[in-house]
C-alpha positions in Angstrom: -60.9 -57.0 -57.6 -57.9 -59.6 -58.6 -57.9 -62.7 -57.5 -54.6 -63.5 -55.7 -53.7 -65.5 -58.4 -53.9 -63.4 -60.9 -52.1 -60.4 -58.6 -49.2 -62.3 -58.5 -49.4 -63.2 -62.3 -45.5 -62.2 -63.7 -45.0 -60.0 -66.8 -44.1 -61.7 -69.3 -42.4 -60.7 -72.8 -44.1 -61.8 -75.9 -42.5 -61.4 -79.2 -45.3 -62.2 -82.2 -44.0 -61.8 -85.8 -46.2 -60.4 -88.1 -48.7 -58.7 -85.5 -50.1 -56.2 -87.6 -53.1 -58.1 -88.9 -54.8 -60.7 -88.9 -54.3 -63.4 -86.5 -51.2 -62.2 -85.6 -53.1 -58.5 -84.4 -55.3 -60.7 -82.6 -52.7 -62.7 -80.9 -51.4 -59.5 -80.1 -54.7 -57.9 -78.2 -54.8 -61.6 -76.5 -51.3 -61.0 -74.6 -51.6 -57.4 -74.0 -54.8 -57.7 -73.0 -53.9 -60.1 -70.1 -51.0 -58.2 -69.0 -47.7 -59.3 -71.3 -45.8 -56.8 -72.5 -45.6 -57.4 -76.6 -43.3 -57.1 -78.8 -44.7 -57.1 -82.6 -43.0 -57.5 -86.1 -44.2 -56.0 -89.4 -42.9 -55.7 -93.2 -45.4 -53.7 -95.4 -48.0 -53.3 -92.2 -45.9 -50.1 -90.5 -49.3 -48.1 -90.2 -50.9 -51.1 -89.1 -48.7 -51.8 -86.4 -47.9 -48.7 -85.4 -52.1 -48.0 -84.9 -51.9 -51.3 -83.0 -49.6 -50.5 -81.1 -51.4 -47.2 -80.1 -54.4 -49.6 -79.1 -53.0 -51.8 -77.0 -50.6 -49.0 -75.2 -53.4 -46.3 -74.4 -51.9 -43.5 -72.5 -49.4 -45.2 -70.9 -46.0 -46.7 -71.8 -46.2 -50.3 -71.3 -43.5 -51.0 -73.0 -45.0 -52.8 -76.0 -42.3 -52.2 -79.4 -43.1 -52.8 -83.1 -40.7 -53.5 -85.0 -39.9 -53.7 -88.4 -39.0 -57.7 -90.1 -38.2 -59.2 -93.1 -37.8 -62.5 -91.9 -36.8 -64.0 -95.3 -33.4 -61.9 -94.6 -31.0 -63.7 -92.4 -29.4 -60.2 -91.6 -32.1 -58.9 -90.5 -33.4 -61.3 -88.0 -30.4 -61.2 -86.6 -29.7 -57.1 -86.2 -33.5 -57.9 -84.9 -32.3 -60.2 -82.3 -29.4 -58.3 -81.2 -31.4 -55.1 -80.8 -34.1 -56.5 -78.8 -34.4 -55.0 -75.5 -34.4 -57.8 -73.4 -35.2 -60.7 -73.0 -38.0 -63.0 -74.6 -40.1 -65.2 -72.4 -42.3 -66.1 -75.5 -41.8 -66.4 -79.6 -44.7 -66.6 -81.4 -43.9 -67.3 -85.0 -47.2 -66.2 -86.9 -45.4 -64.3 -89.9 -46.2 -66.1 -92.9 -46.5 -65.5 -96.9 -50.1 -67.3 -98.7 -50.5 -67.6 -102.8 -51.6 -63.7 -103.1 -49.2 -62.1 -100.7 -46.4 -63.9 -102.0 -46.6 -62.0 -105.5 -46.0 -58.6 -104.0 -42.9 -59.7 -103.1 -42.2 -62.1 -105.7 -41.9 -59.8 -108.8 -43.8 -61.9 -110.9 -41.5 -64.9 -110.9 -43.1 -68.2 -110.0 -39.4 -69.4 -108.7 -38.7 -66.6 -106.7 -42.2 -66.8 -105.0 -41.7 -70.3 -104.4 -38.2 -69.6 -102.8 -40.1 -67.1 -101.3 -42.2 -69.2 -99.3 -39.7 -71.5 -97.7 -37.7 -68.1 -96.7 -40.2 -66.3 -95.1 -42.8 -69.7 -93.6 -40.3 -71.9 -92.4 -36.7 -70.0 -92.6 -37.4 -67.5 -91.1 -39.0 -69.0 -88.0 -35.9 -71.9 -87.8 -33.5 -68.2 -87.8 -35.3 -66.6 -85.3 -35.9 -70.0 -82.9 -32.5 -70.6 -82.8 -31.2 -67.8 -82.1 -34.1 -67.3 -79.0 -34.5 -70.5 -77.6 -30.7 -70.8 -76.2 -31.3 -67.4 -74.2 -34.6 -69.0 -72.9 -32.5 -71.7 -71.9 -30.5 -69.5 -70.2 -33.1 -67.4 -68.2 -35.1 -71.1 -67.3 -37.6 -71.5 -69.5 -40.0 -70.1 -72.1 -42.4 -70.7 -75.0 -42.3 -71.0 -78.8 -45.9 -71.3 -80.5 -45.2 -72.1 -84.0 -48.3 -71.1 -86.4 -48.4 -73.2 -89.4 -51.8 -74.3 -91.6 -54.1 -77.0 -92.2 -52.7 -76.9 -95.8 -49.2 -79.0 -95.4 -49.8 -79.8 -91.9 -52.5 -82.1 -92.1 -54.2 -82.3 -95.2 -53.4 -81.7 -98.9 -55.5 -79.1 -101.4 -55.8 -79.7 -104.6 -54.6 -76.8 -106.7 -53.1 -75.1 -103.8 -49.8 -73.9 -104.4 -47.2 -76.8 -103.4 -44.6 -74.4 -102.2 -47.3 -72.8 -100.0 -48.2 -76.7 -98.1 -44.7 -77.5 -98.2 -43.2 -74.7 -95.9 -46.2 -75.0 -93.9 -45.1 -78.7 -93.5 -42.4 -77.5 -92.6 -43.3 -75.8 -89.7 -45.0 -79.0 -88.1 -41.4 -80.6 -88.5 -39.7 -77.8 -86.9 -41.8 -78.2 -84.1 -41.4 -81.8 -82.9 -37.5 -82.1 -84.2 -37.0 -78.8 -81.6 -39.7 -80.9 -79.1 -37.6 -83.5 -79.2 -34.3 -81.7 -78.7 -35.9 -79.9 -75.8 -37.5 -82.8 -74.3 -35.8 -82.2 -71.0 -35.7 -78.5 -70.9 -38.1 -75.7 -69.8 -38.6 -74.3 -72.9 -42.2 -76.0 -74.3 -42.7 -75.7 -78.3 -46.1 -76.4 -80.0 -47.8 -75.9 -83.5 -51.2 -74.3 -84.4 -52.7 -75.4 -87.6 -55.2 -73.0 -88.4 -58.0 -73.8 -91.0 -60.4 -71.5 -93.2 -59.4 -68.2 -91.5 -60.9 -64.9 -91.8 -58.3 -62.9 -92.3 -56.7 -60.3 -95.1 -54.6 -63.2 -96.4 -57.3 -66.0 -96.5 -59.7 -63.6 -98.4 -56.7 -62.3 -100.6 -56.2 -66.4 -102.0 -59.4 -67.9 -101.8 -62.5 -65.7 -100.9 -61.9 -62.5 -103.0 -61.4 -64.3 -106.4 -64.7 -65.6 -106.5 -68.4 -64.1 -106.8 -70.5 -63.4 -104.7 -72.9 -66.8 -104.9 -69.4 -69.2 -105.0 -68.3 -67.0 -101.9 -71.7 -68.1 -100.0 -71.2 -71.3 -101.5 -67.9 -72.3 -100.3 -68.8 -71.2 -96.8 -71.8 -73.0 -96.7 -69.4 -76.1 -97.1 -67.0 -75.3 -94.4 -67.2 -77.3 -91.4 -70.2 -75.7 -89.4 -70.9 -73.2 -92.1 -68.5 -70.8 -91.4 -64.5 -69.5 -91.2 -62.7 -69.3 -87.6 -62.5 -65.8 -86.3 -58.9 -65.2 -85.7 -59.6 -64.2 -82.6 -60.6 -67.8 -81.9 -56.9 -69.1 -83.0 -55.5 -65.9 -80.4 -57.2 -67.2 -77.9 -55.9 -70.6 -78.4 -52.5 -69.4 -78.9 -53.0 -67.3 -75.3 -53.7 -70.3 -73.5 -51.0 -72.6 -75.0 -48.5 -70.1 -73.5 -50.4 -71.1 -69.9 -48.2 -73.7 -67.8 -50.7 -75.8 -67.9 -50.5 -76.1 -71.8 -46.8 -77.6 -71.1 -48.1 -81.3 -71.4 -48.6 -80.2 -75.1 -45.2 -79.9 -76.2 -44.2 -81.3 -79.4 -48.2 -81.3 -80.5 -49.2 -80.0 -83.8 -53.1 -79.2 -83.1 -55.6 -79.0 -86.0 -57.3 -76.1 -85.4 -59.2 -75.9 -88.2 -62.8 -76.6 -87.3 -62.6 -80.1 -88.8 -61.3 -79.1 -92.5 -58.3 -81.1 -91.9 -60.2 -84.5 -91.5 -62.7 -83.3 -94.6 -60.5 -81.2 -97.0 -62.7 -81.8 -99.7 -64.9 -79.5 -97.9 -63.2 -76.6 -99.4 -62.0 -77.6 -102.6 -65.7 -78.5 -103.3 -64.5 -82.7 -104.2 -66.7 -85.0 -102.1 -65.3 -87.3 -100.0 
């Protein structure tokens, strides 16, 4: 049986970019799970999401959507916007390129992938934020979970891609200069900064290129031996959409196990 509380619990309307995988799927299972109805974005994922979608909807029509993004393209965040059904009570902005998936759109061009990266990781979110939070405004309140990464946000690589930590940086800025400007509205912002991940992009840049023994060698460094499930990072992401995860507005939280206070644990440099 419910407990009051949670019979009285109002449906909320997520919107997570780049839910077909990753932490971004998980994210999505965490909201629909609890009740939200969840509104998902893909590029190249439309099997993905569509599968996903079939998950979290079972036989009934709950009134879950994905949709399809490229949020490097101005245009299309905005027909996105405009054609959204209603209104969104939360933004999570989880769509993101990394230094494998960024060649598949880059062409081969290290300039375009680098302009790549500050389109799609930080661009794209600042489009689709301000074009949101004023409508959040208008309906009293809402939530904008900004996912950025260890890498930029806390703590430099070396022989990461610059571009890559630089639009994550990015993200940590766009997250207190919006906390600040929304300092006396409804409408809370925070940043996750995820760390060693295992997900299709993390394994793509740093796990696959490697042999076996440096794979089980590079874990073994990680802080407690091992990656973060992205389930872990959904579940965090759930509960900073909570009310009582307002007092965190404007925080950038390292969620990364402890690699951003020891990076050298992953690029194998002692420190």
């Amino acid at each position: 049986m419910k407990s009051s509380s949670e019979a009285v619990r109002p449906r909320r309307t997520v919107l997570v970019t780049g839910g077909s995988s990753g932490i971004g799927a998980e994210v999505v299972r965490a909201m629909a799970g609890q009740g939200d109805r969840v509104w998902l974005t893909y590029h190249r994922g439309r099997e993905r999401a569509l599968a996903l979608l079939r998950e979290i909807s079972g036989d009934e029509d709950r009134g879950h959507l994905a949709l399809p993004l490229d949020q490097s393209n101005a245009a299309q965040v905005q027909t996105l916007v405009s054609g959204l059904p209603g209104p969104v009570d939360i933004l999570i902005n989880n769509a993101a390129l990394g230094t494998e998936t960024v060649k598949a759109e880059g062409g081969g061009s290290a300039l375009m992938e680098d302009e790549l990266f500050f389109r799609v990781n930080c661009l794209g979110p600042l489009w689709l934020t301000r074009m949101l939070v004023p409508k959040m405004l208008e309906q009293g309140g809402g939530t904008v979970v900004m996912l950025s990464s260890v890498d930029g946000a806390f703590a430099a690589f070396p022989g990461f891609r610059a571009a890559d930590g630089m639009s994550k940086a990015a993200i940590a800025f766009l997250t207190r200069q919006l906390a600040a400007e929304l300092a006396h509205e409804p409408v809370t912002v925070v940043c996750v900064a995820p760390g060693a991940t295992d997900t299709p992009m993390f394994r793509a840049s740093t796990l696959e290129p490697l042999s076996d023994p440096a794979r089980r060698a590079l874990i073994a460094r990680l802080p407690k031996q091992r990656l973060i499930e992205a389930s872990e990072i959904a579940e965090l992401v759930r509960w900073l959409c909570e009310p009582q995860a307002r007092v965190l507005h404007g925080a950038v939280l390292d969620a990364s196990l402890g690699l951003g206070v020891h990076p050298g644990l992953l690029t194998g440099l002692r420190q």
